[in-house]
C-alpha positions as a Markdown table, in Angstrom:
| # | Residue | x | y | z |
|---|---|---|---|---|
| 1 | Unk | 160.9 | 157.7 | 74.9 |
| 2 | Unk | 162.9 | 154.4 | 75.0 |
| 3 | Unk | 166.4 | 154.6 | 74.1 |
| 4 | Unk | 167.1 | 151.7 | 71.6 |
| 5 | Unk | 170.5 | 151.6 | 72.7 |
| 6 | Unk | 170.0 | 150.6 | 76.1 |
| 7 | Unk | 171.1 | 147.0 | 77.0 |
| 8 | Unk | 169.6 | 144.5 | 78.9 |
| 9 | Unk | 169.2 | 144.2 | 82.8 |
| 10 | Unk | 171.9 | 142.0 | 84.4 |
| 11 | Unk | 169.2 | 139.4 | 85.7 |
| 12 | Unk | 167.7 | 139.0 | 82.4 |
| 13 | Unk | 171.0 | 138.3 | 80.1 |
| 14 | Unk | 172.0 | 135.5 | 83.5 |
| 15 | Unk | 168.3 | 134.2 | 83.0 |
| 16 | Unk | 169.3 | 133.4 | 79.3 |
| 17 | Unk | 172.6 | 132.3 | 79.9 |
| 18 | Unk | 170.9 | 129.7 | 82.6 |
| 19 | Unk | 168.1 | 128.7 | 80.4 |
| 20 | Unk | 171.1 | 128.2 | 77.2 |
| 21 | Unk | 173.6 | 126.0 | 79.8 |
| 22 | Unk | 170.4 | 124.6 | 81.2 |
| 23 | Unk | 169.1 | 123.4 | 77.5 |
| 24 | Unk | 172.8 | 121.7 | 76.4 |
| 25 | Unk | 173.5 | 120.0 | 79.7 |
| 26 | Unk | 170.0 | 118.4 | 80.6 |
| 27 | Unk | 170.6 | 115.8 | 79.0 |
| 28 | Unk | 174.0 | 114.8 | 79.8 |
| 29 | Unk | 172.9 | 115.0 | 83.5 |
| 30 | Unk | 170.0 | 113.4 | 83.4 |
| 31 | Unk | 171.9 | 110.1 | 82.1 |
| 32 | Unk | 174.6 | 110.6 | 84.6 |
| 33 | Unk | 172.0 | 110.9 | 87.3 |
| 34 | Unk | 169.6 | 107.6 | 85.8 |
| 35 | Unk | 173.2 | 105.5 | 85.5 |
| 36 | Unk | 173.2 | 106.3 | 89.3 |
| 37 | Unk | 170.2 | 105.6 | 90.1 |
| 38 | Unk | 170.5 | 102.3 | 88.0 |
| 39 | Unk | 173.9 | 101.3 | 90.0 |
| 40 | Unk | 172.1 | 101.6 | 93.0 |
| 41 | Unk | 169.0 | 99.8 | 92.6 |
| 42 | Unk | 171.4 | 97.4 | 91.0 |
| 43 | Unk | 173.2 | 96.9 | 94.9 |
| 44 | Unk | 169.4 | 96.9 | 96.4 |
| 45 | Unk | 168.3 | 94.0 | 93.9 |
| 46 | Unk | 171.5 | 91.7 | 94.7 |
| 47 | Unk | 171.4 | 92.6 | 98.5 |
| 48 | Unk | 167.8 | 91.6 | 98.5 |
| 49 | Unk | 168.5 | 88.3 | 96.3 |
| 50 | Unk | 170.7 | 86.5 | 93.6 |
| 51 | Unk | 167.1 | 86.1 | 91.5 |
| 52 | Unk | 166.1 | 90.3 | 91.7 |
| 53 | Unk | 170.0 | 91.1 | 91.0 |
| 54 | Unk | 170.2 | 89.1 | 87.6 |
| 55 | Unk | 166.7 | 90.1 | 86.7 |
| 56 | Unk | 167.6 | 94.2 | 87.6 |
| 57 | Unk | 171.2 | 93.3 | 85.8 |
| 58 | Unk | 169.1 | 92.2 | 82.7 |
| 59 | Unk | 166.4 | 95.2 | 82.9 |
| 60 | Unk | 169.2 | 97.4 | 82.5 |
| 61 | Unk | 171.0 | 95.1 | 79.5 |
| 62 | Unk | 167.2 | 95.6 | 78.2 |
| 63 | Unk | 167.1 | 99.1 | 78.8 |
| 64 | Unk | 170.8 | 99.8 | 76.7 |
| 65 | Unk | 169.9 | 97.8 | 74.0 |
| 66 | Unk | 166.6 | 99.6 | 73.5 |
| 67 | Unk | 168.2 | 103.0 | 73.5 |
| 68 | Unk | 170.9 | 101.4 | 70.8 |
| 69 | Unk | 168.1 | 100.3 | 68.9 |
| 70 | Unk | 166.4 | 103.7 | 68.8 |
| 71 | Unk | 169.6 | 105.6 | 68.2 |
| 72 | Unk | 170.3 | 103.7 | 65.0 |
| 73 | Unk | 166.4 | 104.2 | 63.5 |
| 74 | Unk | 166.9 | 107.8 | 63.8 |
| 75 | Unk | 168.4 | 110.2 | 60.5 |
| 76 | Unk | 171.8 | 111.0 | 60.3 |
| 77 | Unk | 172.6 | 114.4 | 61.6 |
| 78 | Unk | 174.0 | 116.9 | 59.9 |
């Protein structure tokens, strides 16, 4: 017989508490982690020239602008 009362191993309720931390902070990391990848190819482009600095500077102008675009075609949240 199971006993209905019984609660969950320890791994299993620190597997959902990952998986729940995991799900809200994804995305907040992965835009901290693509801004820092974007400030340093940023440095690489002007090191390597003025002409591959303005066009990385614009790519990531390009890049902000889209996401603002997208952001305000989406429904208003409730």
């Amino acid at each position: 017989m199971h006993d209905r009362d019984k609660s969950a191993p320890w791994w299993q309720e620190a597997f959902v508490l990952t998986r729940a931390v995991f799900g809200i902070l994804f995305w907040p990391l992965a835009a901290i982690v693509g801004v820092m990848v974007a400030i340093g190819g940023l440095f690489v482009a002007f090191d390597t020239g003025l002409g591959w600095g303005l066009l990385a500077l614009a790519l990531i102008a390009a890049v902000i602008a889209a996401f603002a675009w997208w952001d305000r075609r989406q429904p208003p949240r409730a």
